[in-house]
N, C-alpha and C positions, 0 to 999 in steps of 0.2 A: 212655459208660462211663468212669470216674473210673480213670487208673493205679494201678495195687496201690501206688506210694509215699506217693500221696497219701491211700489211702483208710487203709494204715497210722498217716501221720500225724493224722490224722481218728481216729481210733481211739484212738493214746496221747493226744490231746488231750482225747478225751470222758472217759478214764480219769484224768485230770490233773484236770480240771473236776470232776467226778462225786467225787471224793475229797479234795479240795482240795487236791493235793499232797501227803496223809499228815500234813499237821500235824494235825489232828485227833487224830489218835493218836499224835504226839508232845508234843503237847499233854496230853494225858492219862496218858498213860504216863509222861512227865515228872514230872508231878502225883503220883504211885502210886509212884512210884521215891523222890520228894524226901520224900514224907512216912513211908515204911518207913526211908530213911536218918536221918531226924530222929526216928524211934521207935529204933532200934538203937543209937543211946545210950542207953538208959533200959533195956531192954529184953535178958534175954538172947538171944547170938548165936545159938543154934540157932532162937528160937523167931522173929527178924528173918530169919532164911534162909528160914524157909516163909513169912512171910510176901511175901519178896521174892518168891520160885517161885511164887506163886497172886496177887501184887496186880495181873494180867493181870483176873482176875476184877472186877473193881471198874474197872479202867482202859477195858474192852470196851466196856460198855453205854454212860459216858462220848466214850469217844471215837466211835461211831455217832453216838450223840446229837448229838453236835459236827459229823459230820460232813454231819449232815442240814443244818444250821445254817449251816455254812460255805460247802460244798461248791454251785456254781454252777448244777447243773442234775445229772439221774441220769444215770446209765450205763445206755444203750438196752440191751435183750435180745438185740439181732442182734450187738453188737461183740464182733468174733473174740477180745477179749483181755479179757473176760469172766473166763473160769474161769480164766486165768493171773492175772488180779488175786488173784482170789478164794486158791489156790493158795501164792503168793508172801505172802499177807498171813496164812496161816495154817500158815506154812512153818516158826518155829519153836517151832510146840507141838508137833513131831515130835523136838524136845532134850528134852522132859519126862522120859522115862527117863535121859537122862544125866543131869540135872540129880539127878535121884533117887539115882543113886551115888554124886553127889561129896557130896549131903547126909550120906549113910549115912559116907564116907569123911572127908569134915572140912568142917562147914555154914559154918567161915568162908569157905572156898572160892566159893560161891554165887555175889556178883557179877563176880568176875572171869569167871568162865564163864559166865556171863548176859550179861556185855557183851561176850564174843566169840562168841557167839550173835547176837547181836543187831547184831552188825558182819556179818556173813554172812550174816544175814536181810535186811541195808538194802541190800546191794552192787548186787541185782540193779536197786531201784530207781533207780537212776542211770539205765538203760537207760529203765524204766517209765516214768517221769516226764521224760527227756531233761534231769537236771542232771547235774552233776559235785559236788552237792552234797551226794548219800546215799556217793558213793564218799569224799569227807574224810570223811565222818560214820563212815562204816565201819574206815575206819580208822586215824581219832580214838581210834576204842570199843577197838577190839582191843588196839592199843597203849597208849595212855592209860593204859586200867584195868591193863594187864600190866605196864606205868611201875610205877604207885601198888603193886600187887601185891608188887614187886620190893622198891620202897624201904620202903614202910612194914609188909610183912611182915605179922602177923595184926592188926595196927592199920590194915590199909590197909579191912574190912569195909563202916565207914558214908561213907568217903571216896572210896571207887569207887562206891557207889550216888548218893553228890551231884555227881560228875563225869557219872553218866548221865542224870542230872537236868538238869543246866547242859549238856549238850551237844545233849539234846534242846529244851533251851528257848531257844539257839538255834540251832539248825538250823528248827525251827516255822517263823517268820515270814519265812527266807529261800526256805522253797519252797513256803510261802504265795502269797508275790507271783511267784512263777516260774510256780507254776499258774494263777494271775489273769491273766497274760502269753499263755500258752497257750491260754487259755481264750477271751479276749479275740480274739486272732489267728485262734483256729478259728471264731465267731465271725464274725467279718470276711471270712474265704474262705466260708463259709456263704452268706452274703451274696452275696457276688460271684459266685458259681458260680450262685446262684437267679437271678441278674439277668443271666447270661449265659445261662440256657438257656429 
């Protein structure tokens, strides 16, 4: 019988492997962020707010797609942190009614509260993934966009959505290789624990 630390570790590693670290969906979501910030010039602001609020829709199918592609092998049906993945990665479409007020109340408002949203959605992954890379990421977001919010006032709109673009593109490739890392290692004790028993 394998110690509960070990089999934990086993566990965030399949969940690391099986996702590839979330860039997948920072990757995409990057992608759906940069090109709604590059329409919001052109484009009036309320009708860039909804678009910001639903380009989840369009980033989703993307980023699965990617993450079949990327990601090193699946995430077996028996790992206990299963439904806490599951959970955590669809934790903040539970803001969609806030988001709905602040529309109703002033749509330029939108990304600054998307990206403390979404600083609060990443936090946990720190833990998930075992970096300290989603905690700067989190609160990059929050602060960052509430910077730009502050100083550039109702012009700050398409300049916080290319901040959350540029910070998910890069953050992507650094917990890329951090889950390759993981992945690899689990991997490797996989090995060793089969040839030891």
């Amino acid at each position: 019988m394998t110690p509960p630390t070990r089999d934990l570790n086993r566990a965030l590693a399949e969940v690391s492997a099986s996702s590839a670290g979330g860039a997948p969906f920072l990757i995409a979501f990057g992608l759906t962020f940069l090109i709604t910030a590059l329409l919001s010039f052109f484009i009036p602001k309320p009708t860039a707010a909804l678009i910001a609020m639903f380009q989840g829709s369009l980033a989703l199918p993307l980023a699965l797609w990617l993450e079949r592609r990327l990601g090193w092998r699946r995430m077996s049906p028996d790992n206990p942190l299963r439904a806490l993945s599951g959970q955590l990665a669809m934790s903040q479409n539970l803001a969609l009614p806030a988001w709905i007020v602040v529309y109703s109340l002033n749509p330029g408002a939108i990304p600054v509260v998307m990206a403390a949203t979404g600083a609060a959605h990443f936090l946990p992954y720190a833990w998930l993934h075992r970096t300290r890379v989603y905690a700067v990421l989190a609160g990059a977001l929050s602060l960052g966009a509430f910077a730009l919010q502050l100083a550039l006032g109702a012009a700050a709109f398409p300049y916080i959505l290319l901040f959350v673009a540029a910070a998910y593109g890069v953050t992507a490739p650094i917990v890329y290789r951090h889950a390759a890392r993981l992945s690899q290692g689990d991997r490797a004790a996989l090995v060793s624990g089969e040839a030891a028993a």
